[in-house]
PDB file of N, CA, C and O in Angstrom:
ATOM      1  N   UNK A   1      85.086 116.377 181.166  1.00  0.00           N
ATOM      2  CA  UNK A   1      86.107 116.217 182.183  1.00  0.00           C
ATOM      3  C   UNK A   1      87.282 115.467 181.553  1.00  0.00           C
ATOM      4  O   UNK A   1      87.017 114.494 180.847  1.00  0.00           O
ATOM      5  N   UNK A   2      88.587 115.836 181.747  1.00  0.00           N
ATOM      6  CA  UNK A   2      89.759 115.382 181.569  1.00  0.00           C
ATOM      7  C   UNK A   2      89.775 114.115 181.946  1.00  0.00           C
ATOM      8  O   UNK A   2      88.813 113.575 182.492  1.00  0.00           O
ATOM      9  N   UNK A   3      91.045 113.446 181.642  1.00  0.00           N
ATOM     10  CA  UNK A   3      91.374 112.040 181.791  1.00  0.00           C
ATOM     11  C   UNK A   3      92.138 112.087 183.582  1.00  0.00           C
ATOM     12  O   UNK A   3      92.020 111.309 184.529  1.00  0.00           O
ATOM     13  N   UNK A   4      92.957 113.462 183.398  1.00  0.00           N
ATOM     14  CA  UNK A   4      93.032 113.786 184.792  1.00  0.00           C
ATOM     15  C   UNK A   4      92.300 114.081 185.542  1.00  0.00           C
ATOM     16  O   UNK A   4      92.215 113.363 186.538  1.00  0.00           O
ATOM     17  N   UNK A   5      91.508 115.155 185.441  1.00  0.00           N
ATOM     18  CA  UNK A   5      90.478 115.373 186.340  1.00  0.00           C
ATOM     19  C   UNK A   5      89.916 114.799 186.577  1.00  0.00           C
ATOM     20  O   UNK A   5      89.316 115.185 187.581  1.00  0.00           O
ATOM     21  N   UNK A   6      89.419 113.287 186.033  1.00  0.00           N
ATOM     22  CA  UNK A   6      88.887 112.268 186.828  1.00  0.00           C
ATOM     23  C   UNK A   6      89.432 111.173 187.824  1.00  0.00           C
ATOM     24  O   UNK A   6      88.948 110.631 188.817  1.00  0.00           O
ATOM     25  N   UNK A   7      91.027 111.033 186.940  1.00  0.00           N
ATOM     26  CA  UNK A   7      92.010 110.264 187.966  1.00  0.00           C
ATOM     27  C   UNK A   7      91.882 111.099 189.309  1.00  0.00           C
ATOM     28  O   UNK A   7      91.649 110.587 190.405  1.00  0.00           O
ATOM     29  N   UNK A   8      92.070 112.491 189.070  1.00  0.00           N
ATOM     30  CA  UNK A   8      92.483 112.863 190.611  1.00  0.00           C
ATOM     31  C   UNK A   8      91.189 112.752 191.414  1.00  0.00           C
ATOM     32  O   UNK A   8      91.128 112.461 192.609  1.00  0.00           O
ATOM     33  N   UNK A   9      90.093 113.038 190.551  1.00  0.00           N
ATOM     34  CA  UNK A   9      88.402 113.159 191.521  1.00  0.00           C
ATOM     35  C   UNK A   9      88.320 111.577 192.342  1.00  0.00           C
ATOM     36  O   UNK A   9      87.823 111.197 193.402  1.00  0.00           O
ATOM     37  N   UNK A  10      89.085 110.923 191.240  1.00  0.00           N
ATOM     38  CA  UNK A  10      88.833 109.408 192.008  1.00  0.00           C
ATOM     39  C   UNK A  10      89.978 108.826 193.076  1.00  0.00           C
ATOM     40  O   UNK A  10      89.778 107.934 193.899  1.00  0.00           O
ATOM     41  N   UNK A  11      91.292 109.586 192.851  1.00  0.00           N
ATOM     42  CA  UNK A  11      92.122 109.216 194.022  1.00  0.00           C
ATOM     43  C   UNK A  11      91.859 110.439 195.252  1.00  0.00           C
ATOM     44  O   UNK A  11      92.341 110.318 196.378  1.00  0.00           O
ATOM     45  N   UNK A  12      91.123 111.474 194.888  1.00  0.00           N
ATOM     46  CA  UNK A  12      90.545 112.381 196.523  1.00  0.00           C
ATOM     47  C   UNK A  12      89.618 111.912 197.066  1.00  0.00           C
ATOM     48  O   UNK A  12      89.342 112.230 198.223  1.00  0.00           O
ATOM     49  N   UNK A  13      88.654 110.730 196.121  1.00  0.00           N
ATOM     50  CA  UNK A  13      87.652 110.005 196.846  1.00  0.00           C
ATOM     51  C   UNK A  13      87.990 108.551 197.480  1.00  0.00           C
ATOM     52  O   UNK A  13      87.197 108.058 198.282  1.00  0.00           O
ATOM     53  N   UNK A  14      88.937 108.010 197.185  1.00  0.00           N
ATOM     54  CA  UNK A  14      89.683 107.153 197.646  1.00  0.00           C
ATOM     55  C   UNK A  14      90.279 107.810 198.717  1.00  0.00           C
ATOM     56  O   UNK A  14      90.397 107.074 199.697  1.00  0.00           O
ATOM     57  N   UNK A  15      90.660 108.849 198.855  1.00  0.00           N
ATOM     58  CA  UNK A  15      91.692 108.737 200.046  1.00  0.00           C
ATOM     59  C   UNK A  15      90.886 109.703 200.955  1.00  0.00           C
ATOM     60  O   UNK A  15      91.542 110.245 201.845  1.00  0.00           O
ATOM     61  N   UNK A  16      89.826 109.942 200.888  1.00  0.00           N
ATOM     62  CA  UNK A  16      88.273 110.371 201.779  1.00  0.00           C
ATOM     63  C   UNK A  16      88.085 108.559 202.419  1.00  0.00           C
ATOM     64  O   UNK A  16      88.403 108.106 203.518  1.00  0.00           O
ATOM     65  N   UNK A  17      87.534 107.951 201.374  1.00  0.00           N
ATOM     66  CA  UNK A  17      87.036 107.043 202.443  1.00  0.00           C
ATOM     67  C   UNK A  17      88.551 106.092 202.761  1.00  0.00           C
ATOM     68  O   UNK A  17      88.353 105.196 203.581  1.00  0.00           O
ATOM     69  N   UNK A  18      89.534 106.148 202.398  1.00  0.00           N
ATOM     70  CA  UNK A  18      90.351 105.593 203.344  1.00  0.00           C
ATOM     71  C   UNK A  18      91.025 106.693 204.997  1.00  0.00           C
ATOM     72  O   UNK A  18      91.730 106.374 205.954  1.00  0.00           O
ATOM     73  N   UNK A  19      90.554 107.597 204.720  1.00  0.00           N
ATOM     74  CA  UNK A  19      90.625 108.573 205.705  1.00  0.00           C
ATOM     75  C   UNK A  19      89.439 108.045 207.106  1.00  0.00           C
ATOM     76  O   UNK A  19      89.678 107.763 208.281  1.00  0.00           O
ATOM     77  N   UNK A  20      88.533 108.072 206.559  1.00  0.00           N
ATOM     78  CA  UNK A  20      87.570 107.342 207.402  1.00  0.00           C
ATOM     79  C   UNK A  20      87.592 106.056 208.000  1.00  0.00           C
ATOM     80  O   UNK A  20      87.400 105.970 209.213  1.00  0.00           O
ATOM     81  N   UNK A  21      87.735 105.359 207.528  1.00  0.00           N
ATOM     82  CA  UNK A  21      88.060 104.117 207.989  1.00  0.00           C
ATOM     83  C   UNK A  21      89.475 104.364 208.698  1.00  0.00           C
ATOM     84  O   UNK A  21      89.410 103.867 209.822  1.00  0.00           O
ATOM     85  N   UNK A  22      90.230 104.713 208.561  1.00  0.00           N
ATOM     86  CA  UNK A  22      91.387 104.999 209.558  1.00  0.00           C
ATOM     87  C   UNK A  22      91.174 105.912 211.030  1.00  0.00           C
ATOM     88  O   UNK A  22      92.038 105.980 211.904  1.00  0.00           O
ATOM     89  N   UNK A  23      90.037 106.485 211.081  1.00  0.00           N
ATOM     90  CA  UNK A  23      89.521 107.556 211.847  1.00  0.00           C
ATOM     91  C   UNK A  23      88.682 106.136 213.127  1.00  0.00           C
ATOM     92  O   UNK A  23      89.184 105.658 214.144  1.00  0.00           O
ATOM     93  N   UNK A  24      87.586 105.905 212.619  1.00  0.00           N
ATOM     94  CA  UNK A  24      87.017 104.644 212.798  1.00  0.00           C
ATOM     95  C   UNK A  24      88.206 103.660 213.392  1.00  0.00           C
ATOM     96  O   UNK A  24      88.234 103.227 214.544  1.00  0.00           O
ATOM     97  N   UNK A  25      88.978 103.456 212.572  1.00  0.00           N
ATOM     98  CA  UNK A  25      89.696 102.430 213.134  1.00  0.00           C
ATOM     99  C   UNK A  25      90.444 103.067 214.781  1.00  0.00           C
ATOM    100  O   UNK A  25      90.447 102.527 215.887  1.00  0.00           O
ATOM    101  N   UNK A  26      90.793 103.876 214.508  1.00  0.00           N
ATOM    102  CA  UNK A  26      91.346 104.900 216.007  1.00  0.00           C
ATOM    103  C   UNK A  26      90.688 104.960 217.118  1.00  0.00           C
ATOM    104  O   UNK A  26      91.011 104.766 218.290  1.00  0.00           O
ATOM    105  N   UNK A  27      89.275 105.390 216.364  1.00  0.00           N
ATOM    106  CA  UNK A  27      88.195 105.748 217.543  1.00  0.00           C
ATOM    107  C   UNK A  27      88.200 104.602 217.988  1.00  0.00           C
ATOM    108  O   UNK A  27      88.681 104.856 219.092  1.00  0.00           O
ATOM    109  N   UNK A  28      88.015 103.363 217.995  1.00  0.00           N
ATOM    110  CA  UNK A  28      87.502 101.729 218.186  1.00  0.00           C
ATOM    111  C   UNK A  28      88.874 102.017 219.034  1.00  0.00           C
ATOM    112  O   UNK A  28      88.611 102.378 220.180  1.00  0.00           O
ATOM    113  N   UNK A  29      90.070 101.954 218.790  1.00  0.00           N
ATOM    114  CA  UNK A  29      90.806 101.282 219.480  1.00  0.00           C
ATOM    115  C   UNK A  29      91.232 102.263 220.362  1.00  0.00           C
ATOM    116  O   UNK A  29      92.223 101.945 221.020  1.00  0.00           O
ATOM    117  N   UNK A  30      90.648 103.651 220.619  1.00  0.00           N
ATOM    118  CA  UNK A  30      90.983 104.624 221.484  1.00  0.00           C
ATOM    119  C   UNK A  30      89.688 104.049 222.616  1.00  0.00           C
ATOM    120  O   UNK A  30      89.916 104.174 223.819  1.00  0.00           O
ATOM    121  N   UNK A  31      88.455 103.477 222.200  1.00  0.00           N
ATOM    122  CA  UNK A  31      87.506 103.452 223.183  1.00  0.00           C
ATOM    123  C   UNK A  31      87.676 102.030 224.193  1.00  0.00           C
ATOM    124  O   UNK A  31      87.311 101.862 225.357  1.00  0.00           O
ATOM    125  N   UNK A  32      88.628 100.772 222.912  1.00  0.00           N
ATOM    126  CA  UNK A  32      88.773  99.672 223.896  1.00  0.00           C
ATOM    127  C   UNK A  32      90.008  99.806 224.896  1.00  0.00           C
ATOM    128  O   UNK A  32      90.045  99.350 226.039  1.00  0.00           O
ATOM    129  N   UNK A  33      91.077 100.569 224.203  1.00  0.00           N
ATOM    130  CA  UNK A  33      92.127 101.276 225.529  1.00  0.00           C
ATOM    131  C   UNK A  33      91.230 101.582 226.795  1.00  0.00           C
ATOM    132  O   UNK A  33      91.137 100.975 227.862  1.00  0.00           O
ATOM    133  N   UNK A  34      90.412 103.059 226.190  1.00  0.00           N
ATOM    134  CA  UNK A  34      90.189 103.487 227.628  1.00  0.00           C
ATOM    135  C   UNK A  34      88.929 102.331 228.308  1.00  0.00           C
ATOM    136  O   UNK A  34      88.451 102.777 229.351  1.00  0.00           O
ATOM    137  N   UNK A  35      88.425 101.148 227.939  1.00  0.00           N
ATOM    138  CA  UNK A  35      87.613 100.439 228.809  1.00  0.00           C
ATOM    139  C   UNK A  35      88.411  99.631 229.289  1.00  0.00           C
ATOM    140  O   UNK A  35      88.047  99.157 230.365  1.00  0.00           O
ATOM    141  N   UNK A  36      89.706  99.167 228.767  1.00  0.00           N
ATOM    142  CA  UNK A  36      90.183  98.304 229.769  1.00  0.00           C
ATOM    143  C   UNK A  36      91.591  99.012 230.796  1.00  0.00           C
ATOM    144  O   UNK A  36      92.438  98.456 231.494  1.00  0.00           O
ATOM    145  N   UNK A  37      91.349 100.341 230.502  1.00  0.00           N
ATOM    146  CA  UNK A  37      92.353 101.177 231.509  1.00  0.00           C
ATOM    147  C   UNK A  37      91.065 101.948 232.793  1.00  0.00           C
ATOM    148  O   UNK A  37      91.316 102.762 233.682  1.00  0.00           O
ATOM    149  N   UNK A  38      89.864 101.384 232.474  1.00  0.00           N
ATOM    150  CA  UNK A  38      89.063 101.493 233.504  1.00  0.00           C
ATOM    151  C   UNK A  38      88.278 103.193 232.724  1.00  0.00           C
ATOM    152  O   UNK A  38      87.458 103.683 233.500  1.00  0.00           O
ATOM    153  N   UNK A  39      88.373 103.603 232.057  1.00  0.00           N
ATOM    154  CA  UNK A  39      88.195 105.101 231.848  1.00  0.00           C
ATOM    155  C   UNK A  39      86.299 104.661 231.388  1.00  0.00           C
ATOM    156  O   UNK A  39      85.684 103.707 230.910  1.00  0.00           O
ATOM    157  N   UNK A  40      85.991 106.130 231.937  1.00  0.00           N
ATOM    158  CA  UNK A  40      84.295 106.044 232.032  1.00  0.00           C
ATOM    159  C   UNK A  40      84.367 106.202 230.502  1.00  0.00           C
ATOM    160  O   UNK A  40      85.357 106.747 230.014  1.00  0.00           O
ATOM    161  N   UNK A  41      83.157 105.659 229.557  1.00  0.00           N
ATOM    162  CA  UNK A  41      82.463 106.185 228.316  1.00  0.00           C
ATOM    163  C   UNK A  41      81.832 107.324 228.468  1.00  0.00           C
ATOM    164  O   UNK A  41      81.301 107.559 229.554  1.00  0.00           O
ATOM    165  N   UNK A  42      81.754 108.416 227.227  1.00  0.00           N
ATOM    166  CA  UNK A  42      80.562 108.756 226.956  1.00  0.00           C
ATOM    167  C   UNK A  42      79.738 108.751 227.310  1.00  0.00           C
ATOM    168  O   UNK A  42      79.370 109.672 228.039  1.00  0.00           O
ATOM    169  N   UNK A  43      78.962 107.725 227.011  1.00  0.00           N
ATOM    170  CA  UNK A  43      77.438 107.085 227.683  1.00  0.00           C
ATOM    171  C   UNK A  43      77.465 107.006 229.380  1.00  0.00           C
ATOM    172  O   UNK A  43      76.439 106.984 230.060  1.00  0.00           O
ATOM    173  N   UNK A  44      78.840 106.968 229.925  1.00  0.00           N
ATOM    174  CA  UNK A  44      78.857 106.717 231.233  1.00  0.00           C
ATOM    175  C   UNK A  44      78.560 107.925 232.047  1.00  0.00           C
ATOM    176  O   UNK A  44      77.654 108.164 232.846  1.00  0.00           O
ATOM    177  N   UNK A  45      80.064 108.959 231.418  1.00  0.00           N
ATOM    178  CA  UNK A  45      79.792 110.302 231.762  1.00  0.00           C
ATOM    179  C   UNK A  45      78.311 110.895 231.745  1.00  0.00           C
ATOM    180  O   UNK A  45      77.625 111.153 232.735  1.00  0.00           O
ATOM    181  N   UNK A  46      77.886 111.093 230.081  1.00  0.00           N
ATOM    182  CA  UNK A  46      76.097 111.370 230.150  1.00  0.00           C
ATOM    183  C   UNK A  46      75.020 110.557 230.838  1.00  0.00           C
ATOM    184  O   UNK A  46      73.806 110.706 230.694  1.00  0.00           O
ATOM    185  N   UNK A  47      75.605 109.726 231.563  1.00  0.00           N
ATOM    186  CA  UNK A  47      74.319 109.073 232.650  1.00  0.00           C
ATOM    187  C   UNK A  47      74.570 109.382 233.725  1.00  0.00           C
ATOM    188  O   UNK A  47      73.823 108.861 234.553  1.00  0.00           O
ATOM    189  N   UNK A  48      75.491 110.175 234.209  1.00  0.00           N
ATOM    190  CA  UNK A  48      76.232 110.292 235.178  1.00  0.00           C
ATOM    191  C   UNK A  48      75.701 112.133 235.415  1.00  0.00           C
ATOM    192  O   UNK A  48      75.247 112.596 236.462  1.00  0.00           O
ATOM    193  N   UNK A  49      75.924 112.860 234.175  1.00  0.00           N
ATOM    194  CA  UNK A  49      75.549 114.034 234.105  1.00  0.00           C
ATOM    195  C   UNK A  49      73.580 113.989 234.559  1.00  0.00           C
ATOM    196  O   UNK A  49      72.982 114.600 235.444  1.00  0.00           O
ATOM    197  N   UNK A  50      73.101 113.077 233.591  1.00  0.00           N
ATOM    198  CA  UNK A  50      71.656 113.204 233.567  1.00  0.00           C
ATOM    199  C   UNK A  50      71.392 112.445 235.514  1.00  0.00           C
ATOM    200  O   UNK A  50      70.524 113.113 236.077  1.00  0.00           O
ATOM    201  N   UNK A  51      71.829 111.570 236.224  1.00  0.00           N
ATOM    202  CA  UNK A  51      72.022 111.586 237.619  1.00  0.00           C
ATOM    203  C   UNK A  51      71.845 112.412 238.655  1.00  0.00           C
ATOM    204  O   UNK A  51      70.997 112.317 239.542  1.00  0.00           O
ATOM    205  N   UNK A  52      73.114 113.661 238.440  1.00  0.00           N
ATOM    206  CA  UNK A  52      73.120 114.501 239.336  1.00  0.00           C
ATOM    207  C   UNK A  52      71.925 115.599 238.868  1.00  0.00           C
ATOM    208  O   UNK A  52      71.390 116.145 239.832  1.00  0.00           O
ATOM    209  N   UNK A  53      71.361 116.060 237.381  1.00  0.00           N
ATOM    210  CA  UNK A  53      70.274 116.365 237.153  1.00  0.00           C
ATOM    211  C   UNK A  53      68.933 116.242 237.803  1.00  0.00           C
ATOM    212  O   UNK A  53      67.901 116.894 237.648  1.00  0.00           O
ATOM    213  N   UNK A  54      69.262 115.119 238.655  1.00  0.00           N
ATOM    214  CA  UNK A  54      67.802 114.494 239.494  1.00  0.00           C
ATOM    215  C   UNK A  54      68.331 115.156 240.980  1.00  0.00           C
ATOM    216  O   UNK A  54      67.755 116.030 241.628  1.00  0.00           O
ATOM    217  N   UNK A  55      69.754 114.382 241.350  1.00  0.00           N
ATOM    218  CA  UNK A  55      70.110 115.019 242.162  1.00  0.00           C
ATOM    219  C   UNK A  55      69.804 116.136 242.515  1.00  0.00           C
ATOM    220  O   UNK A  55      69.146 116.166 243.556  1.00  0.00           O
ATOM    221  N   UNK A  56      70.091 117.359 241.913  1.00  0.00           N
ATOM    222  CA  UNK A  56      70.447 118.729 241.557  1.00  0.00           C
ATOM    223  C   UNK A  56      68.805 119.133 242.106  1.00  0.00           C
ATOM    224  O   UNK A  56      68.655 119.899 243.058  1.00  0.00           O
ATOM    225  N   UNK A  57      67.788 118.599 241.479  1.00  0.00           N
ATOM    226  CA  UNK A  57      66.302 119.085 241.476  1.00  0.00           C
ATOM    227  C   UNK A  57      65.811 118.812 243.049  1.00  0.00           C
ATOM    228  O   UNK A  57      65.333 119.613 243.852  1.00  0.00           O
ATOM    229  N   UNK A  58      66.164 117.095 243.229  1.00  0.00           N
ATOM    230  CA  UNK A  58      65.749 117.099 244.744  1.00  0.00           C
ATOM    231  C   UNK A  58      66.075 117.713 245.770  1.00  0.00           C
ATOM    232  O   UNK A  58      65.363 117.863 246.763  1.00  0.00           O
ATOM    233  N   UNK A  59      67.870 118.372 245.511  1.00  0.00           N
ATOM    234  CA  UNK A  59      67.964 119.105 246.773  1.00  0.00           C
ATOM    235  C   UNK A  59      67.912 120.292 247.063  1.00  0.00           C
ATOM    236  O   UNK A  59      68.241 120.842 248.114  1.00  0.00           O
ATOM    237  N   UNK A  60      67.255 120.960 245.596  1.00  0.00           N
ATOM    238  CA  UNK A  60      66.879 122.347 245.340  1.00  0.00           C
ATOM    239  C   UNK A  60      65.247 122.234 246.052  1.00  0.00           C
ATOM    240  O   UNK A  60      64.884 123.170 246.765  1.00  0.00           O
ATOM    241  N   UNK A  61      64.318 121.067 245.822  1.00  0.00           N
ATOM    242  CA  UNK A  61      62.921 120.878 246.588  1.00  0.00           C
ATOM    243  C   UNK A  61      63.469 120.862 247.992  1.00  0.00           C
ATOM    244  O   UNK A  61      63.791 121.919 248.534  1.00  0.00           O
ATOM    245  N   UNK A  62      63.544 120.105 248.386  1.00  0.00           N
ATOM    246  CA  UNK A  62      64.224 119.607 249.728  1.00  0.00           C
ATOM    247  C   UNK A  62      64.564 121.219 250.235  1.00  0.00           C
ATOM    248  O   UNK A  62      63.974 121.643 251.229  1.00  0.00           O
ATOM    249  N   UNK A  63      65.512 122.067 249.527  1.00  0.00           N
ATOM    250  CA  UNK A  63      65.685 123.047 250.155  1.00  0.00           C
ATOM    251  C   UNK A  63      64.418 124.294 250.549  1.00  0.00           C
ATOM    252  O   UNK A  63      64.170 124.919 251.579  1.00  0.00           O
ATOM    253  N   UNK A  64      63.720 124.269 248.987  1.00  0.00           N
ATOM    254  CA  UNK A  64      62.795 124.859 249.184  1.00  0.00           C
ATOM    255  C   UNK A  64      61.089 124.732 250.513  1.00  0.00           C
ATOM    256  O   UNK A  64      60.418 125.496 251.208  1.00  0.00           O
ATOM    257  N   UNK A  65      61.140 123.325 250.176  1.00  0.00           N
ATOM    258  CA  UNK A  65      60.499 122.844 251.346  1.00  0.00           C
ATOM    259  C   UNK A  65      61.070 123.173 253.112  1.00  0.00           C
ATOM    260  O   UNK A  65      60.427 123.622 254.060  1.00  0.00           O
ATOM    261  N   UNK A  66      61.962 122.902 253.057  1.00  0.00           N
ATOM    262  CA  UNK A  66      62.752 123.250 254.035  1.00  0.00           C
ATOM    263  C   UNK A  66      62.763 124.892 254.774  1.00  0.00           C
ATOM    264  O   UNK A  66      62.629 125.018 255.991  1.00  0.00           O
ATOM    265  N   UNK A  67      62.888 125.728 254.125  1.00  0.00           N
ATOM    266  CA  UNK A  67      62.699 127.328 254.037  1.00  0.00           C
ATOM    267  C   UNK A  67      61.239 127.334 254.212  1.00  0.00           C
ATOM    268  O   UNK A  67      61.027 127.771 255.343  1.00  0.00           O
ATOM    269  N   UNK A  68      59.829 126.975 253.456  1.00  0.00           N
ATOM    270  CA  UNK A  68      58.756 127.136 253.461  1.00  0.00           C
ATOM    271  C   UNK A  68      58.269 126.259 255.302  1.00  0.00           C
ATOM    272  O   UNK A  68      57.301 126.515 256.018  1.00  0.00           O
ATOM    273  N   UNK A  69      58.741 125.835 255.394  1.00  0.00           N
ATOM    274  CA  UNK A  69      59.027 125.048 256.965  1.00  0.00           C
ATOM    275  C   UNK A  69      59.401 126.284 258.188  1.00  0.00           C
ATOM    276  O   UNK A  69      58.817 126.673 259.200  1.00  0.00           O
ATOM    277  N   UNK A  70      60.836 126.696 257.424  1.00  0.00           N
ATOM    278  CA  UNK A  70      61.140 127.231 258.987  1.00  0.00           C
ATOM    279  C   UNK A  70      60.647 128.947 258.461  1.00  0.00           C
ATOM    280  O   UNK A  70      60.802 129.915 259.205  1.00  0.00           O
ATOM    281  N   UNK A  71      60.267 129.009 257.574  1.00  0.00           N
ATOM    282  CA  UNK A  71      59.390 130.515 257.451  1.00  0.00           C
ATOM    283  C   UNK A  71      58.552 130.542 258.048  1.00  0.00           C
ATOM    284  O   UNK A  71      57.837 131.544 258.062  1.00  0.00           O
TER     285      UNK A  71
END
């Protein structure tokens, strides 16, 4: 390998992980924006999804029971 081809292998790997850490740094400060502008997480939304999942089942029983009732 060249004297270049290693300078450049080592400034595309440098500017990989400074890419990341700038990404990281965004995400962090995109997630403490939206908690103190009140905005649900992730984790909030998917507990929220897995919720109505229960929801969703009981009032599909409930219905079915219901029908097996007035049948």
């Amino acid at each position: 390998m060249t004297d270049i081809q290693e300078l450049f292998r080592d400034a595309w790997s440098a500017a990989r992980a400074q890419r990341r850490e700038l990404e990281a740094t965004l995400d962090e400060a995109v997630r403490k924006t939206a908690g103190r502008l009140g905005f649900p997480s992730r984790d909030d939304v998917a507990a929220l999804g897995r919720r109505l999942d229960v929801l969703s089942d009981r009032l599909a029983e409930l219905e079915r029971r219901s029908e097996r009732e007035a049948g």
